[in-house]
N, C-alpha and C positions, 0 to 999 in steps of 0.2 A: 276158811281162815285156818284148818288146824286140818293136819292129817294124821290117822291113827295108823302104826305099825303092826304088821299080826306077825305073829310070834309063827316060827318058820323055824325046822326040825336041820336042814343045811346050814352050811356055812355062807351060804348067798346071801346077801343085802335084802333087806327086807324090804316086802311089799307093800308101797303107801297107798291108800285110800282117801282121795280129794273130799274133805269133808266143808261144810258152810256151816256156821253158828251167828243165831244172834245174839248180840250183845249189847248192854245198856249201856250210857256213853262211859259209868263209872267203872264199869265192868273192861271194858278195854281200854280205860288206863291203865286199870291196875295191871292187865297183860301187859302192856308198853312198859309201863316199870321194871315187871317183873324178867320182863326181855334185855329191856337196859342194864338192869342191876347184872342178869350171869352172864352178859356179855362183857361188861365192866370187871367184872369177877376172873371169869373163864377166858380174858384177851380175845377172844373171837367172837365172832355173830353169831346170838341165841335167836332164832327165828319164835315167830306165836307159835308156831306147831310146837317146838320141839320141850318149850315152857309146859304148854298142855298137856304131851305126853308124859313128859315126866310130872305132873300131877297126878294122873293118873295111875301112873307105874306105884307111886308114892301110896295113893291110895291101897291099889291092889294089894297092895305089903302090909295094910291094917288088918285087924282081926274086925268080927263082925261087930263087937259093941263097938267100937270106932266107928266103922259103920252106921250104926243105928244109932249110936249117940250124937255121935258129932256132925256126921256127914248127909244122911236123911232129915235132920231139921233144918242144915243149908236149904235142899233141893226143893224140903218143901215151901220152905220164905221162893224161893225161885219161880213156883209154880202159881205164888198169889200173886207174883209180880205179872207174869203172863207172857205170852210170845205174841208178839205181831205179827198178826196177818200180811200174808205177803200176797201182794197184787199177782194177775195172773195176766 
């Protein structure tokens, strides 16, 4: 659902990596919102990757007690919640 951009030293368009996530049904509304809302914002289609990355970007811009305060008590509520085993 979400591709991450790596960071690339050219001026060439950067390389996506096809990534899967899962998600709980709350968990991707809140991306569907969050898609709709800067698409509504921004006049143009905000795709789920592109909301994500720029979460991400966002984050990497925090200093590390941002980090450990705010950001690592999310992941770990995330971790009790659990990932579904996916059929093989």
């Amino acid at each position: 659902m979400s591709a991450m951009a790596l960071h690339t030293s050219s001026s060439k368009a950067p390389l996506f990596l096809s990534r899967t996530h899962d998600l709980t049904l709350p968990t991707a509304s809140l991306l569907m919102k969050l898609s709709i809302e800067a698409t509504d914002s921004l006049g143009r289609a905000v795709s789920h990757s592109t909301v994500i990355r720029a979460l991400l970007r966002y984050t990497e811009q925090q200093d590390t007690a941002w980090v450990h305060d705010q950001l690592l008590p999310l992941i770990e509520k995330e971790i009790v919640v659990g990932t579904p085993q996916r059929k093989m």
